[in-house]
C-alpha positions in Angstrom: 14.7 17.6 10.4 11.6 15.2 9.7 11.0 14.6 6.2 7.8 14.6 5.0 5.9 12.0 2.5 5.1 12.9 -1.0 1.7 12.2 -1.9 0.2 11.4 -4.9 -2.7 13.0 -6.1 -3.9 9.8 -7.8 -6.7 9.5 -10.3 -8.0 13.2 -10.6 -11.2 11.7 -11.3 -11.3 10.1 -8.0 -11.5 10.8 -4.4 -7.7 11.4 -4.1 -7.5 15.3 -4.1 -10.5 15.1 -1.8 -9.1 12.9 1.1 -6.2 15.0 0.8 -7.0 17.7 1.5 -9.2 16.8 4.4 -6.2 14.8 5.7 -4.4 17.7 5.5 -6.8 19.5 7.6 -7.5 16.4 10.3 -3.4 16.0 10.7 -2.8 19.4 11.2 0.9 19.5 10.4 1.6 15.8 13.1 2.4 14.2 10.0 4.3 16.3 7.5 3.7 15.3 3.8 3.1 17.6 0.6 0.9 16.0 -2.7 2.0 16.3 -6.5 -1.2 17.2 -8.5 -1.9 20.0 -10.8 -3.2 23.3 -8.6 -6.2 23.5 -11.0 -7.8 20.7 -10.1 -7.0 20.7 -6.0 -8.6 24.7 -6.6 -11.5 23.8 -7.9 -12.0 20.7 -5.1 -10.8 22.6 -2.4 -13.7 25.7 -3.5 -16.3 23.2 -3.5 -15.6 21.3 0.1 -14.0 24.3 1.5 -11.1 23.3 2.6 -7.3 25.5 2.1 -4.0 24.5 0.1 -1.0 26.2 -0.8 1.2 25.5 -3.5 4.8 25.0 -2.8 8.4 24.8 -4.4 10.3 23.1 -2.0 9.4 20.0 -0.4 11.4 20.8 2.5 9.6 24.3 3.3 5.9 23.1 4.7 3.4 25.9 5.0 2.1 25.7 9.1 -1.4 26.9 8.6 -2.9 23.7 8.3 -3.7 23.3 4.3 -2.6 21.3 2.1 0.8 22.0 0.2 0.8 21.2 -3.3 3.9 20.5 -5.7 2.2 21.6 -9.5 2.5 19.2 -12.1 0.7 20.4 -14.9 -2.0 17.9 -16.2 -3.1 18.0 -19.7 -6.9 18.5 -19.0 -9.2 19.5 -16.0 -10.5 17.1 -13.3 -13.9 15.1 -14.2 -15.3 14.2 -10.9 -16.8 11.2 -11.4 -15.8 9.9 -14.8 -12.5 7.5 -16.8 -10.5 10.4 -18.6 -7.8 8.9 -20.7 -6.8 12.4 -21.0 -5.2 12.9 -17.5 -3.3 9.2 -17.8 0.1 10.5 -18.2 -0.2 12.9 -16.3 -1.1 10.4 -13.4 1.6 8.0 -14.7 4.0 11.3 -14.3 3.0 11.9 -11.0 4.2 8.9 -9.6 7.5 8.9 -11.3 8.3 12.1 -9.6 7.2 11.5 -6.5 9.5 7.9 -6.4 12.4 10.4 -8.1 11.8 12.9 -5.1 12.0 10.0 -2.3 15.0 8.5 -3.8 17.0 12.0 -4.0 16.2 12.5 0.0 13.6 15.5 -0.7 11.1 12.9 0.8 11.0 10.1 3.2 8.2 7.5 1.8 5.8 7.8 -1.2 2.1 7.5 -0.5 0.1 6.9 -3.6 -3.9 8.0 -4.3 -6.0 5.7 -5.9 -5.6 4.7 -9.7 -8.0 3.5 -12.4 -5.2 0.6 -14.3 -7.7 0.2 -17.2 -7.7 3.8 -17.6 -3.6 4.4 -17.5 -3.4 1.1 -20.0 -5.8 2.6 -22.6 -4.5 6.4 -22.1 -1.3 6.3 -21.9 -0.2 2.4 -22.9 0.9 1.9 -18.5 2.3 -1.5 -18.6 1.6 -2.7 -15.3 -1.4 -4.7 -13.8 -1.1 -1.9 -11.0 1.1 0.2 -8.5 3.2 -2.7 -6.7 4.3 -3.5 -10.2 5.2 -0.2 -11.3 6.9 1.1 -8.7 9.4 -2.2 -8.1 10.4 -1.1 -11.8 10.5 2.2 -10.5 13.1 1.1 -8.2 14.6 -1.8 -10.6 13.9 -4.6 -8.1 12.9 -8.2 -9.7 10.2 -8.7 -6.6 8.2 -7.0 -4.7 5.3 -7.8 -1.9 1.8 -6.5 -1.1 0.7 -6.2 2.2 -2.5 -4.9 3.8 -2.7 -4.0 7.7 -4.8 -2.2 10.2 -4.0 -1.7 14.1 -6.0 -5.3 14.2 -4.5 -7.3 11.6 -1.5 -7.4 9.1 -1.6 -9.5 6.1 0.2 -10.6 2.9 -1.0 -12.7 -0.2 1.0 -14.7 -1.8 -0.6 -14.5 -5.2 -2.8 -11.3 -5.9 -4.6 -10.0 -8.6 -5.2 -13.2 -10.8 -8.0 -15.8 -10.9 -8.8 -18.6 -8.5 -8.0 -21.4 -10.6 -4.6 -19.7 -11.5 -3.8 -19.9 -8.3 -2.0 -23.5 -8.2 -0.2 -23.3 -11.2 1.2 -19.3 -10.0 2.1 -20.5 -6.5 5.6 -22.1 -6.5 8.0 -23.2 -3.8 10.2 -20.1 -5.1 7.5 -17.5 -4.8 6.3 -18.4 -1.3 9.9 -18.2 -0.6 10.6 -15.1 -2.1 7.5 -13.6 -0.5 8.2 -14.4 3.1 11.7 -13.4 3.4 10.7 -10.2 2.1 7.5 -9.6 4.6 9.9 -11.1 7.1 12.6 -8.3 6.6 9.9 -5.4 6.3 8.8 -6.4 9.6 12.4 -5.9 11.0 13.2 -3.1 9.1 9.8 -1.1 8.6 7.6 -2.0 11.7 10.0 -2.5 14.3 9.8 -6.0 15.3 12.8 -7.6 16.1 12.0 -11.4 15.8 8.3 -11.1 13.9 5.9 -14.3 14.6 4.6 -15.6 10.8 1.3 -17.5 10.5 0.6 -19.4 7.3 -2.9 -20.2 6.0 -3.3 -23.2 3.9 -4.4 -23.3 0.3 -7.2 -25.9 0.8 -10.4 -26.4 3.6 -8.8 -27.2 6.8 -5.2 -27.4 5.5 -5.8 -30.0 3.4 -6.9 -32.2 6.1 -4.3 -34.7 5.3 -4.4 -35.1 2.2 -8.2 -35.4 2.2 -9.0 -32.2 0.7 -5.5 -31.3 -1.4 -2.3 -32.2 -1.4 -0.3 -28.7 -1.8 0.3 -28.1 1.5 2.0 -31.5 2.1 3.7 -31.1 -1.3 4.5 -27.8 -1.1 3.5 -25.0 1.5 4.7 -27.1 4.8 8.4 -28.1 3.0 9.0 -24.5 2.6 7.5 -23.3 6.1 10.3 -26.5 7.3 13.0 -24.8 5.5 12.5 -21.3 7.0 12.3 -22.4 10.4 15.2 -24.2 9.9 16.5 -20.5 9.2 15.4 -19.2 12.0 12.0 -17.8 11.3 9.5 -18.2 14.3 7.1 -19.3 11.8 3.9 -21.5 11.6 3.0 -24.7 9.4 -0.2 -24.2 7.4 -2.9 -23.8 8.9 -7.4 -23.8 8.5 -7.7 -20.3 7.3 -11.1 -20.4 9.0 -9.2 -20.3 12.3 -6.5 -17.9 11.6 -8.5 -14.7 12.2 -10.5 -14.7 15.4 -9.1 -12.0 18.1 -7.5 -14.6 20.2 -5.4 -16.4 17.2 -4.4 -13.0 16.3 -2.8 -12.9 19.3 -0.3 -15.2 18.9 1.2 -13.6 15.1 2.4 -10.1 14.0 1.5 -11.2 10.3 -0.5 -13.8 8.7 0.5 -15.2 4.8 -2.0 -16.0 2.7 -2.1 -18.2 -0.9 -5.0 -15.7 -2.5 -6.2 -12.6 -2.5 -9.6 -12.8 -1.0 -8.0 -15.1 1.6 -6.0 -12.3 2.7 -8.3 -9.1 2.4 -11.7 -10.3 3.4 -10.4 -10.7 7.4 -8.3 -7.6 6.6 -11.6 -5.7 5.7 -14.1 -7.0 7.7 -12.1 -6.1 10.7 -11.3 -2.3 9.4 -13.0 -1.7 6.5 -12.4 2.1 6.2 -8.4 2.3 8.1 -6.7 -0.4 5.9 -3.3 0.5 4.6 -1.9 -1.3 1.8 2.0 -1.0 1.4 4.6 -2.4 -0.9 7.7 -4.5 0.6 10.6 -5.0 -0.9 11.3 -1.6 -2.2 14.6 0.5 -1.4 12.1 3.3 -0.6 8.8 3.4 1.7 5.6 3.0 0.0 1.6 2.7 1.2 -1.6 3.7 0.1 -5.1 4.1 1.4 -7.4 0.8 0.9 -9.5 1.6 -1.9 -10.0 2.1 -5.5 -11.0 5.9 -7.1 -14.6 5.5 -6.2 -15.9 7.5 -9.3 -19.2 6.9 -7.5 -18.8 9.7 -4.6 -16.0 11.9 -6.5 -16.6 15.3 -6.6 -19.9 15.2 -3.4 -17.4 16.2 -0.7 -18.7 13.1 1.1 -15.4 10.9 0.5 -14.2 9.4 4.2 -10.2 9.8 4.3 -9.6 7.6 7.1 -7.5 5.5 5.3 -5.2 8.0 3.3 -4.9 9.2 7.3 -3.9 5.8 8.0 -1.5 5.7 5.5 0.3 8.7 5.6 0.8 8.1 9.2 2.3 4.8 8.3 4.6 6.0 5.5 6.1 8.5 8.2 6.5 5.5 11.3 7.8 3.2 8.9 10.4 5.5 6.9 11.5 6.6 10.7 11.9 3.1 11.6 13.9 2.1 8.6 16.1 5.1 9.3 16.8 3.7 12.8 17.1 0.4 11.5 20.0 1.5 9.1 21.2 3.9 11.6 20.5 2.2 15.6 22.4 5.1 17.4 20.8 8.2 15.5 
């Protein structure tokens, strides 16, 4: 029997309940997954767009009719549409826990998350985390974990994320673009399916460097590693002019491209496919993605919210978890 993904209802402010349930809807049952939220708040959401739910006990008992099935967890306030309500920040924080607690026991196969507002989860409920990734490799008590971001046209992963520019240099080490690879490399065996995955590197600087011209980390630094890796066995590039990475017929020739920086990384990713990104976490003893944007308090509540991307995600979460079951089990 196929188990499903649990869901996360994410920020109740935000779109997450929303997307949900009109995923639910769109997927008619080809993907099976269930969301943790309170039933008040996917009530109220699902009275103004219209859309059917049903609540659940068991995670292993779907309803067939096409809503969405919710596991209650009691928040402490109702939704705000719209608005930051530290009020709701445990309760969001809570959600996540058991969702990660449900995947590990074998109730679930992966963990898909909704959007969350950090700043609010901080100054609500003290979340120590700069976001997701980082809670949930605590979650699962590993030391490192790796973000990556794909669409049918384009996978990639940065090397540093969420931290300014000019940290960039001092952050990127010879151990972290190590550590980062070999994990993107082993979710592309184990998760995706590809038996020897092809790795392209973008540079740090213009063109590479250009020799030296322009900086010296990827003689110093980026192309040693890259040499070291190969030497392992990885089919993998040296650093190359980022401005060349991403054009249809380079793509071609990689199943993933590493990249030193955030923006480096997501602008291709979402000027490709701005609305069916997936972002998911590697690394982790469980499954994990997430739709490719933030709460956007700006549409909540209108019923206008576009949940190609929590579609995307889901559908992901469910291929992947089957492909790491066939990976651990090749004759099942």
């Amino acid at each position: 029997m196929t188990k499903p993904v649990a869901l996360t209802c994410g920020d109740p402010g935000g779109v997450g309940i929303e997307i949900a349930l009109k995923a639910a809807v769109q997927l008619q049952g080809r993907v099976p997954f269930f969301m943790i939220a309170d039933r008040a708040h996917v009530a109220e959401m699902a009275g103004t767009i219209a859309l059917p739910f049903a609540e659940i006990e068991d995670p292993g008992r779907l309803p067939t009719d096409g809503g969405l099935p919710v596991l209650h967890r009691p928040f402490a306030a109702a939704a705000r549409p719209g608005k930051a309500d530290l009020t709701n920040a445990a309760g969001t924080i809570a959600v996540i826990e058991q969702a990660v607690q449900l995947v590990r026991s074998g109730a679930a196969s992966a963990v898909c998350t909704n959007p969350i507002n950090k700043k609010v989860l901080q100054d609500g409920a003290g979340f120590g985390f700069p976001g997701h990734t980082e809670f949930l490799a605590h979650l699962a008590g590993v030391e490192r974990s790796v973000m990556m971001l794909f669409a049918p046209e384009l996978r990639v992963v940065p090397v540093t994320i969420h931290i300014a520019l000019d940290q960039v240099t001092s952050v990127l080490t010879e151990s972290l673009l190590t550590q980062t690879i070999r994990i993107a490399h082993d979710a592309l065996i184990r998760d995706f399916g590809i038996p020897r995955p092809r790795i392209a590197v973008a540079g740090l600087n213009p063109h590479a460097g250009e020799g030296g011209a322009m900086g010296t980390e990827e003689q110093t630094l980026i192309n040693p590693v890259l040499a070291d890796l190969r030497a392992a066995g990885m089919d993998i590039s040296d650093a190359r002019s980022a401005d060349t990475m991403f054009h249809a017929a380079a793509r071609d020739g990689y199943d993933l491209a590493v990249c030193m920086y955030h923006d480096q990384a997501l602008i291709p990713l979402k000027t490709l496919n701005f609305s069916g990104g997936v972002n998911a976490t590697l690394g982790l003893p469980f499954v994990r993605t997430s739709p490719d944007h933030g709460t956007a308090y700006d549409i909540a509540g209108q019923g206008i919210a576009n949940p190609d991307s929590l579609i995307a995600a889901l559908a992901a979460a469910h291929d992947m978890a089957q492909h790491r079951e066939r990976f651990h089990d090749p004759l099942g």
